[in-house]
BAKOL-382792 format. One record per residue (C-alpha): residue in one letter; x, y, z. Coordinates in pm, 1 decimal. Layout:
atom type: A u: X v: Y w: Z;
...
END
This chain:
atom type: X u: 8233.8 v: -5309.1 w: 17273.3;
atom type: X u: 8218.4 v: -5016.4 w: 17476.4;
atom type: X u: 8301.8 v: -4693.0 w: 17358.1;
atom type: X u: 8385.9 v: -4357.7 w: 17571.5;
atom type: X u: 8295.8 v: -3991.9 w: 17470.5;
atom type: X u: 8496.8 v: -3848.1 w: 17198.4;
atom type: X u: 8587.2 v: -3518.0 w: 17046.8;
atom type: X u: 8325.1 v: -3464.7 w: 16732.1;
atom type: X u: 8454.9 v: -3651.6 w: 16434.7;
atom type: X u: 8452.1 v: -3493.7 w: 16090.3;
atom type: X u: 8260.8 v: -3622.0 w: 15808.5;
atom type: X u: 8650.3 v: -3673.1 w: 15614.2;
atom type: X u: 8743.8 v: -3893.4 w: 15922.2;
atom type: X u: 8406.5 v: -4088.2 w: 15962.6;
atom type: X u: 8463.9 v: -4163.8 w: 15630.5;
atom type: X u: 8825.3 v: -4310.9 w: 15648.0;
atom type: X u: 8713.4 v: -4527.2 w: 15967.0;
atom type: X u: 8490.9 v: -4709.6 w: 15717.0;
atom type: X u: 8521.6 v: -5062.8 w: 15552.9;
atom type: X u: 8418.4 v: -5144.9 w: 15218.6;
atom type: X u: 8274.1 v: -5421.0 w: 15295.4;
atom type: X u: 8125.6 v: -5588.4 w: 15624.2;
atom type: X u: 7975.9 v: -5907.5 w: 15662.0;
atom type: X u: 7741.0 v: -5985.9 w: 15886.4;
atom type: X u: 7705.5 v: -6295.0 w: 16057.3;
atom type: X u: 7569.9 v: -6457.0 w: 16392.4;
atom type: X u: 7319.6 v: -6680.3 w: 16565.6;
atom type: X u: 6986.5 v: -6745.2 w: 16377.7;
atom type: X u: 6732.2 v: -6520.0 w: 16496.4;
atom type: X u: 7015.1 v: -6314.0 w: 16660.5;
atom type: X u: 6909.2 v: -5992.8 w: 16399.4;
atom type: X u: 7067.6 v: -6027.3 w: 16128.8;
atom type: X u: 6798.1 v: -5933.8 w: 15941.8;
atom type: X u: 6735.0 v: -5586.2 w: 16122.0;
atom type: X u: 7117.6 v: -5473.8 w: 16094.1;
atom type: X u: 7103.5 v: -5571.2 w: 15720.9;
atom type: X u: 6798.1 v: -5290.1 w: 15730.4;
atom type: X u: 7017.5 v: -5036.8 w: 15924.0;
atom type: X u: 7347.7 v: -5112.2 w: 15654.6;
atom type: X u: 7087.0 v: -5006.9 w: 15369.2;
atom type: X u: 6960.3 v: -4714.9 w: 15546.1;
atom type: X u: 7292.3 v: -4583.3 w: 15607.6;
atom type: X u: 7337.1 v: -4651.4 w: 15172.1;
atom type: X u: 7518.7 v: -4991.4 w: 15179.4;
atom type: X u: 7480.0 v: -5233.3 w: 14881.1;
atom type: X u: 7350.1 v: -5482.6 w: 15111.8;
atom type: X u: 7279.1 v: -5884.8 w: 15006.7;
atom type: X u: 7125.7 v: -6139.4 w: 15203.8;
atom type: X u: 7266.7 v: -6479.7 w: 15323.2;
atom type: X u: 7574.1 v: -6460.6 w: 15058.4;
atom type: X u: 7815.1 v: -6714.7 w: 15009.6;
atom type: X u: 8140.9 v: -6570.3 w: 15125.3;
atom type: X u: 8363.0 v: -6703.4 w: 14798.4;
atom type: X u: 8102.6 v: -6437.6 w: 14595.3;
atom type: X u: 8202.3 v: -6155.7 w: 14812.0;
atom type: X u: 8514.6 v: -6024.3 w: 14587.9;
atom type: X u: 8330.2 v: -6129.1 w: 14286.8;
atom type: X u: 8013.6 v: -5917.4 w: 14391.5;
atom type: X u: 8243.1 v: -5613.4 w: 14529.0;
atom type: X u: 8366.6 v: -5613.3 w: 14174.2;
atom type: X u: 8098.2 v: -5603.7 w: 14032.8;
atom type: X u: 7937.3 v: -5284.2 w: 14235.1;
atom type: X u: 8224.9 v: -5088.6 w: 14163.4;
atom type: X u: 8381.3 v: -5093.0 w: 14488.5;
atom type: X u: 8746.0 v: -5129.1 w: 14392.6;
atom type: X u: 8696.0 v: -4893.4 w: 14152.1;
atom type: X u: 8659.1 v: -4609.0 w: 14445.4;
atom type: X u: 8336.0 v: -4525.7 w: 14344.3;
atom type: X u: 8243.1 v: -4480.0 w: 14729.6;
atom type: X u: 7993.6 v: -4707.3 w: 14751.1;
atom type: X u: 8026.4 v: -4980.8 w: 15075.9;
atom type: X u: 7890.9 v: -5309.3 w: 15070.4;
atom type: X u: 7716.9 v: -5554.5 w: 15338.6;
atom type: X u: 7675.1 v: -5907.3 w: 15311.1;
atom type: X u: 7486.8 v: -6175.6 w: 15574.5;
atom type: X u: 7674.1 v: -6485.5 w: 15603.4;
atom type: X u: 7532.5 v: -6806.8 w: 15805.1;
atom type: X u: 7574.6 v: -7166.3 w: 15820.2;
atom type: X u: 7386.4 v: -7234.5 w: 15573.0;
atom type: X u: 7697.8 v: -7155.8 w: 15343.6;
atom type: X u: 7864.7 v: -7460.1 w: 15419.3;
atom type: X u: 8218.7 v: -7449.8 w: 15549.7;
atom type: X u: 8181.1 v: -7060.3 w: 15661.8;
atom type: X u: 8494.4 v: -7022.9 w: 15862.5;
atom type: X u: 8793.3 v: -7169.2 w: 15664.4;
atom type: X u: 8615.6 v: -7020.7 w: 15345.1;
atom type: X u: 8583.6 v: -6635.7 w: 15515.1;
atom type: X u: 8941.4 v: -6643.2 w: 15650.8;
atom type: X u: 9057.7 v: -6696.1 w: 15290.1;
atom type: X u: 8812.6 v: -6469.6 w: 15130.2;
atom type: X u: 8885.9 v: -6161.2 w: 15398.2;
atom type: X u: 9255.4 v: -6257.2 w: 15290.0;
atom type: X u: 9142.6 v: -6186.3 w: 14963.4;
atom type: X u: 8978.5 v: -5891.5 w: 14992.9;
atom type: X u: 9297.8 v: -5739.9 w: 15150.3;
atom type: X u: 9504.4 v: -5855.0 w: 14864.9;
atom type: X u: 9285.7 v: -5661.4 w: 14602.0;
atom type: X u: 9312.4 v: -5343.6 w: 14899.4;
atom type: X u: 8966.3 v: -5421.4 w: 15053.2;
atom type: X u: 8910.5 v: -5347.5 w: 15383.2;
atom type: X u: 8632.1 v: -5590.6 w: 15549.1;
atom type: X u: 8503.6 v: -5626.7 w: 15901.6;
atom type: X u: 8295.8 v: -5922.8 w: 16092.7;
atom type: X u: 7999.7 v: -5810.7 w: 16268.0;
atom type: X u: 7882.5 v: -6100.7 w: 16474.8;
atom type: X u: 7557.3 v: -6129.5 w: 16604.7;
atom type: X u: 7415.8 v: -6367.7 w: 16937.3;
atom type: X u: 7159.2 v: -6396.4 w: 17164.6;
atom type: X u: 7096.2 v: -6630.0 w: 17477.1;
atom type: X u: 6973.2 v: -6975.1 w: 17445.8;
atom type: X u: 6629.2 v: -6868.1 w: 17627.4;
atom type: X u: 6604.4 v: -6546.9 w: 17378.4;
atom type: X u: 6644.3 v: -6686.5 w: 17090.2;
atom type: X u: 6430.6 v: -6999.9 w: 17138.3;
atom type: X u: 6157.2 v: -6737.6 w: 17267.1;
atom type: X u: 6148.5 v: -6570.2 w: 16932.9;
atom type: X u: 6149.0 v: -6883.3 w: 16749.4;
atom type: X u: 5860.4 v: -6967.5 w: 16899.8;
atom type: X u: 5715.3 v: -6648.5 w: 16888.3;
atom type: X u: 5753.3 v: -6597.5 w: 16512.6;
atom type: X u: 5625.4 v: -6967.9 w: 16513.8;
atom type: X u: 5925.2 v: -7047.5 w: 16264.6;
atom type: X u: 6141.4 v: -7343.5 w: 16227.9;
atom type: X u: 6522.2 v: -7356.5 w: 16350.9;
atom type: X u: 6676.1 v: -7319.3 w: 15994.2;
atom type: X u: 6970.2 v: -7593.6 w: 16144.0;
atom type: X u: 6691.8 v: -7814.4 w: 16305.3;
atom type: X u: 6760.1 v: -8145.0 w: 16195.4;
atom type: X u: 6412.0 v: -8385.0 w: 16176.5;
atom type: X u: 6293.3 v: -8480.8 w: 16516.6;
atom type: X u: 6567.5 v: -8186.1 w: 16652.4;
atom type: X u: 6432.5 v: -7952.6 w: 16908.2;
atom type: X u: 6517.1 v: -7570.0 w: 16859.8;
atom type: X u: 6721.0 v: -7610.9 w: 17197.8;
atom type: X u: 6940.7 v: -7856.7 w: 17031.7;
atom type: X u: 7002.6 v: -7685.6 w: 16704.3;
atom type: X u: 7070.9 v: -7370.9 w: 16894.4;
atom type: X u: 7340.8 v: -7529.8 w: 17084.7;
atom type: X u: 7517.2 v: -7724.3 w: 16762.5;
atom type: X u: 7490.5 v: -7346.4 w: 16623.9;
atom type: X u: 7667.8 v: -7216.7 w: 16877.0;
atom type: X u: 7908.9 v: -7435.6 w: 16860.5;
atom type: X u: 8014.6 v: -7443.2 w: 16534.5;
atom type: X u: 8004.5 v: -7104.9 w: 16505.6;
atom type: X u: 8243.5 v: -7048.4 w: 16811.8;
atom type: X u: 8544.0 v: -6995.5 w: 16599.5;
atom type: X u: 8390.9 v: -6721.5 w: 16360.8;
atom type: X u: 8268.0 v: -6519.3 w: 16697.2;
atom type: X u: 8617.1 v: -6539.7 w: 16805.4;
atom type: X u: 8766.9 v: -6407.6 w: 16496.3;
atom type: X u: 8515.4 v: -6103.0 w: 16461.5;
atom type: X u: 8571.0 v: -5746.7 w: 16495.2;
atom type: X u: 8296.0 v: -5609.2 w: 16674.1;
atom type: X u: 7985.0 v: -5869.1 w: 16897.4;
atom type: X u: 7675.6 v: -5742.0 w: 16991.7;
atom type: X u: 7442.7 v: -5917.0 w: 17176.1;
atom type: X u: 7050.9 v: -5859.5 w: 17119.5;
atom type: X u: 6884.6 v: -5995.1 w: 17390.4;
atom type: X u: 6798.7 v: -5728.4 w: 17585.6;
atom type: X u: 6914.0 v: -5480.3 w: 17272.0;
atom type: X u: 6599.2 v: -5246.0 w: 17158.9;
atom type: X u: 6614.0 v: -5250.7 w: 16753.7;
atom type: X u: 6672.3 v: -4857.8 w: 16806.1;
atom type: X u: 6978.7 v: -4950.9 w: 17025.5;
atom type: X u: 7133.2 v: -5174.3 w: 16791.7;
atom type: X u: 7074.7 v: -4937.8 w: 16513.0;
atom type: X u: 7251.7 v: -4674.8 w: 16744.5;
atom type: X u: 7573.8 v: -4886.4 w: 16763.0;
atom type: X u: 7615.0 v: -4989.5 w: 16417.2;
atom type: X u: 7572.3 v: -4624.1 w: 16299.6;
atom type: X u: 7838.0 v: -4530.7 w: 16533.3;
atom type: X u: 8073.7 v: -4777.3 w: 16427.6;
atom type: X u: 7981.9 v: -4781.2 w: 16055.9;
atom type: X u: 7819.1 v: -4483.2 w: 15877.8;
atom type: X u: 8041.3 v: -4205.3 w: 15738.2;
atom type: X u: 7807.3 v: -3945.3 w: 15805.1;
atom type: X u: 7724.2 v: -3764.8 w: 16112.7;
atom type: X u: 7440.0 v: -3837.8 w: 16347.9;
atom type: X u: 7276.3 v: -3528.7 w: 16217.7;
atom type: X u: 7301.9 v: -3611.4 w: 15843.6;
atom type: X u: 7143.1 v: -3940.6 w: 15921.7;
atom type: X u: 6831.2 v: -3788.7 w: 15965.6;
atom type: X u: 6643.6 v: -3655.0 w: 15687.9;
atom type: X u: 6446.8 v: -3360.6 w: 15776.5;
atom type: X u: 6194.3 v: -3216.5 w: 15534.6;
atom type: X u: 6046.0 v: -2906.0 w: 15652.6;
atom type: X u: 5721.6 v: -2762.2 w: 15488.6;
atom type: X u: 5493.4 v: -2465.7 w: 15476.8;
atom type: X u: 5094.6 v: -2496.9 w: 15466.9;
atom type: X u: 4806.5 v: -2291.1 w: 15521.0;
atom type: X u: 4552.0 v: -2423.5 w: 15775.3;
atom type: X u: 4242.5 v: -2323.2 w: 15511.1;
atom type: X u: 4326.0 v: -2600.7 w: 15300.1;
atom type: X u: 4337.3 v: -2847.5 w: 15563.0;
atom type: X u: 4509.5 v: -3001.3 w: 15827.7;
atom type: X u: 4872.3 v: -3193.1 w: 15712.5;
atom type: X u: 4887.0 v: -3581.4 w: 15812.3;
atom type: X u: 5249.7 v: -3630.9 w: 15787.1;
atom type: X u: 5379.2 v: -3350.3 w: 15990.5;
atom type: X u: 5580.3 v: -3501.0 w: 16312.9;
atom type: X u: 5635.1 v: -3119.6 w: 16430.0;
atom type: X u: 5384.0 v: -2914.6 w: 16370.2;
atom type: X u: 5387.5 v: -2499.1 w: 16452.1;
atom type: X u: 5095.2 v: -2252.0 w: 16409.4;
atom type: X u: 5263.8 v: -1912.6 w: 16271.6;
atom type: X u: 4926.4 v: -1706.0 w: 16236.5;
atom type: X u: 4983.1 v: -1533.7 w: 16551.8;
atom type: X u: 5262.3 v: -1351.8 w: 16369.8;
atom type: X u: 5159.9 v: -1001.5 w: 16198.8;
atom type: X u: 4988.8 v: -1075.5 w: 15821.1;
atom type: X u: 5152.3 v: -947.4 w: 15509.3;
atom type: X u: 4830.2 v: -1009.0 w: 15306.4;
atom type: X u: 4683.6 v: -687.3 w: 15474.6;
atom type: X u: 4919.2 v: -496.5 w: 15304.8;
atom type: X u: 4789.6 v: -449.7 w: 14925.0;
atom type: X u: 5165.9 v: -439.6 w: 14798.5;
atom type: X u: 5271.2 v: -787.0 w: 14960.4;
atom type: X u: 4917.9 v: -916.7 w: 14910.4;
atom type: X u: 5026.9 v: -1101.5 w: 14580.6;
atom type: X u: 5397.0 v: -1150.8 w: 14688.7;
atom type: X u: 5508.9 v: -1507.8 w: 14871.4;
atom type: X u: 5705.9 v: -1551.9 w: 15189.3;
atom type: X u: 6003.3 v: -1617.6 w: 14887.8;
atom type: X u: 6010.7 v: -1291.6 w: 14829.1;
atom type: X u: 6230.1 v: -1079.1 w: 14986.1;
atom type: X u: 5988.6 v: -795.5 w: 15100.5;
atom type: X u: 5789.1 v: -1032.0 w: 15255.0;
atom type: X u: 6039.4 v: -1208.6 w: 15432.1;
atom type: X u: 6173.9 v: -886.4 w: 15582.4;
atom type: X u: 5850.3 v: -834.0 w: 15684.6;
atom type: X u: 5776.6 v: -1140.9 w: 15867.5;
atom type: X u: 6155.4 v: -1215.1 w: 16017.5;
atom type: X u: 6247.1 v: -825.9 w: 16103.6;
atom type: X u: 5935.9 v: -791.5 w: 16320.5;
atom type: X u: 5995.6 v: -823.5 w: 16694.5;
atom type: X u: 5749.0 v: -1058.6 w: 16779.4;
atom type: X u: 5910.6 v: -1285.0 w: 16483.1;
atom type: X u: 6265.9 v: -1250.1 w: 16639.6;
atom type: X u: 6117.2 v: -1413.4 w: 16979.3;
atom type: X u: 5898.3 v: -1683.7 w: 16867.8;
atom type: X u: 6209.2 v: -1785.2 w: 16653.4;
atom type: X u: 6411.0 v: -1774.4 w: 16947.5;
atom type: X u: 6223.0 v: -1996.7 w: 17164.4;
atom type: X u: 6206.6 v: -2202.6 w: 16844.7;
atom type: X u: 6528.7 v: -2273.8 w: 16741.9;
atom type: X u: 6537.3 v: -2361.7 w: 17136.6;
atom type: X u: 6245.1 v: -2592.8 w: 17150.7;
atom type: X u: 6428.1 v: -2774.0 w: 16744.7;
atom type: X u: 6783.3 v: -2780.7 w: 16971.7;
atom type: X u: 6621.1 v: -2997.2 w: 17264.6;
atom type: X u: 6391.7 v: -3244.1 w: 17077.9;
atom type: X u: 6606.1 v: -3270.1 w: 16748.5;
atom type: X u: 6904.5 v: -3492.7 w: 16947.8;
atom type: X u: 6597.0 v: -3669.7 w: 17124.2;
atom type: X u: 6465.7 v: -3831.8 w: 16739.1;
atom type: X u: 6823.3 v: -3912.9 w: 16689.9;
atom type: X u: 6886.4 v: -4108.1 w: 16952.8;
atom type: X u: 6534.1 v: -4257.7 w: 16896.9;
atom type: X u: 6723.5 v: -4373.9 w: 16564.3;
atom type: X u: 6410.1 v: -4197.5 w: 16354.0;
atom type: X u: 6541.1 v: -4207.8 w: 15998.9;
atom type: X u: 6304.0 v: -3940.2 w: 15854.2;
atom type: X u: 6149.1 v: -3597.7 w: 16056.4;
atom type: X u: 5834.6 v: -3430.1 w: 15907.9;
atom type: X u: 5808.6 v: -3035.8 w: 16019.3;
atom type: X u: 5503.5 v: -2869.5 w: 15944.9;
atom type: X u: 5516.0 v: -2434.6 w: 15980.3;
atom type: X u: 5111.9 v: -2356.3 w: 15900.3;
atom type: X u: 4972.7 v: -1998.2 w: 15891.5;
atom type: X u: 4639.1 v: -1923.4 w: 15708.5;
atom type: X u: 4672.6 v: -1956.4 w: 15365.0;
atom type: X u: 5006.9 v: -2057.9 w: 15338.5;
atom type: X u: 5135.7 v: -1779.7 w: 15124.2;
atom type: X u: 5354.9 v: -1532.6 w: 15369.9;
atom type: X u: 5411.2 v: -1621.8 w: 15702.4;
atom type: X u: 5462.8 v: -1994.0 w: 15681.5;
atom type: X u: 5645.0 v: -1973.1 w: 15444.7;
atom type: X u: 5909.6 v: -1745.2 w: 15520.9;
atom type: X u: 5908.3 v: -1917.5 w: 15867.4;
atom type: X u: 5970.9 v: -2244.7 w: 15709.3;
atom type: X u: 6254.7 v: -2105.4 w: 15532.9;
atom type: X u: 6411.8 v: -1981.4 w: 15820.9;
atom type: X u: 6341.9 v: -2298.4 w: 15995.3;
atom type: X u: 6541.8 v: -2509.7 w: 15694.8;
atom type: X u: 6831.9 v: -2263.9 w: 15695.3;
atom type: X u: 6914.0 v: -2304.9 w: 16073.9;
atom type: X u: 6886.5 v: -2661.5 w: 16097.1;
atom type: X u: 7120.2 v: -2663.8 w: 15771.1;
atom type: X u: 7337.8 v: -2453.8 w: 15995.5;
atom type: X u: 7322.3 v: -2729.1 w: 16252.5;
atom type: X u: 7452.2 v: -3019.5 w: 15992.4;
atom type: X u: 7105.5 v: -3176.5 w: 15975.9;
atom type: X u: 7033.9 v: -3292.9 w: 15564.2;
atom type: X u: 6720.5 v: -3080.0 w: 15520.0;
atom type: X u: 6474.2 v: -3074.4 w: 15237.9;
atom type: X u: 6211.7 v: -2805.6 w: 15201.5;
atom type: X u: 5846.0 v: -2752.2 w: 14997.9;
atom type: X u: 5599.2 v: -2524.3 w: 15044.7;
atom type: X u: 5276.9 v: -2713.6 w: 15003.8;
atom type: X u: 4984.7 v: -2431.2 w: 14948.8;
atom type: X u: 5216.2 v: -2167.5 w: 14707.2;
atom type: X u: 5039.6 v: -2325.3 w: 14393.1;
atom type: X u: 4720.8 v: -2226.2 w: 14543.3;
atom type: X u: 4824.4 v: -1895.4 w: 14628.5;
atom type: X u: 4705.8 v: -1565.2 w: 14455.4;
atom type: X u: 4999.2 v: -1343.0 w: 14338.5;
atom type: X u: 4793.9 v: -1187.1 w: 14075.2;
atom type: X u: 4906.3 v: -838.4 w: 14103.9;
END
């Protein structure tokens, strides 16, 4: 399905665009598995391999028709017997109790799929006794022609890189921007208590001029406002952060389209007391400014010495 370039859609209309529910369904070994992942990521109520005459029944139950704002996703095979017939009468259904539901359908080529299979050394879940994967693939395909033709957005997967497919279903499903996808959780540290292993970003702030020479802002924090107007209103301050708001606006829209649910920014300075910290709270407030859902901690502060 393509899709051309757009004006930026609000929040309030990603939102309406939105089903309540979507099923997901496809070829075996088609992905299934790793849009379910994406669905849950983006805060769907998500259940595997559900027979479709428990989909009302299970929306009930979660509170959907009660506007609570929650969406659900559901993978449907052939393994629930009679899939078709049943899923045009439950999506008829749905629509009666003012449900909206889309089909996602997933596929794959023959030579893909039986590639994987045999990669993942698993079993056809169709295959018959003495039935190669070939085979099953094919009665698969068949019987599922109908449901394909019936669905509301195909994707196929085999040349699709997880990230990709992730990508499109975002796009087409989540309510939030691209931005507020990604959690970002920026902290502060100070380099004499060690290196951090979870920073993806990491910045080195000790270059900026010290607070912790002055004997009044010695047993302040970067929290405090005296220090903060220290560190920010300093010249030297005002160009590093403009090359660094730069350097966040080029390889921020980079992770995104990488699909990376979660960015770690570390800000370090010595002790992690002044400077990294009021640089780290800069940092958070500007990429809150940019619509990116930002968390912030300050990892050293309980080590710090404000004794006055």
């Amino acid at each position: 399905m393509a899709e051309t370039a757009q004006d930026p859609i609000t929040t309030a209309e990603l939102a309406d665009r939105v089903p309540d529910i979507v099923i997901i369904t496809g070829m075996a070994g088609s992905g299934r598995t790793q849009a379910m992942h994406v669905f849950e990521d983006m805060g769907y109520f998500c259940i595997d391999n559900l027979p479709p005459s428990l989909i009302l029944q299970l929306a009930e139950l979660i509170g959907i028709n009660a506007g609570i704002g929650r969406h659900l996703v559901v993978t449907c095979d052939l393994r629930s017997q009679g899939l078709f017939d049943e899923l045009l009468d439950v999506i008829k259904t749905l629509e009666d109790h003012e449900l909206s539901c889309k089909i996602v359908f997933l596929e794959a080529s023959d030579e893909v799929l039986i590639r994987r299979y045999s990669e993942n050394r698993r079993r056809h879940p169709l295959a018959k006794r003495g039935e190669t994967t070939a085979d099953a693939i094919q009665r698969e395909r068949v019987q599922l022609g109908s449901v394909r033709e019936r669905a509301d957005m195909v994707i196929d997967t085999s040349r699709l890189r997880t990230n990709a497919l992730r990508t499109r279903l975002r796009a087409a499903f989540s309510e939030l921007s691209d931005q507020q996808l990604m959690d970002v959780h920026v902290f502060s540290f100070g380099f004499k208590h060690g290196m951090p292993v979870e920073a993806d970003l990491m910045i080195d702030v000790r270059f900026l001029p010290n607070p912790f020479y002055d004997p009044e802002m010695r047993p302040l924090t970067g929290l405090d406002e005296k220090v903060s107007t220290f560190v920010l209103e300093n010249a030297k301050t005002k160009e590093f952060l403009s090359a660094w708001f730069q350097l966040l606006d080029a390889v921020m829209p980079g992770y995104i389209a990488e699909g990376k649910p979660q960015l770690s920014i570390g800000i370090g300075c010595t002790g992690g007391q002044h400077r990294s910290v009021a640089i780290a709270e800069a940092t958070a407030r500007y990429l809150e400014r940019q619509q990116y859902h930002v968390s912030i901690s300050h990892r050293d502060l309980p080590r710090a010495n404000t004794a006055g």
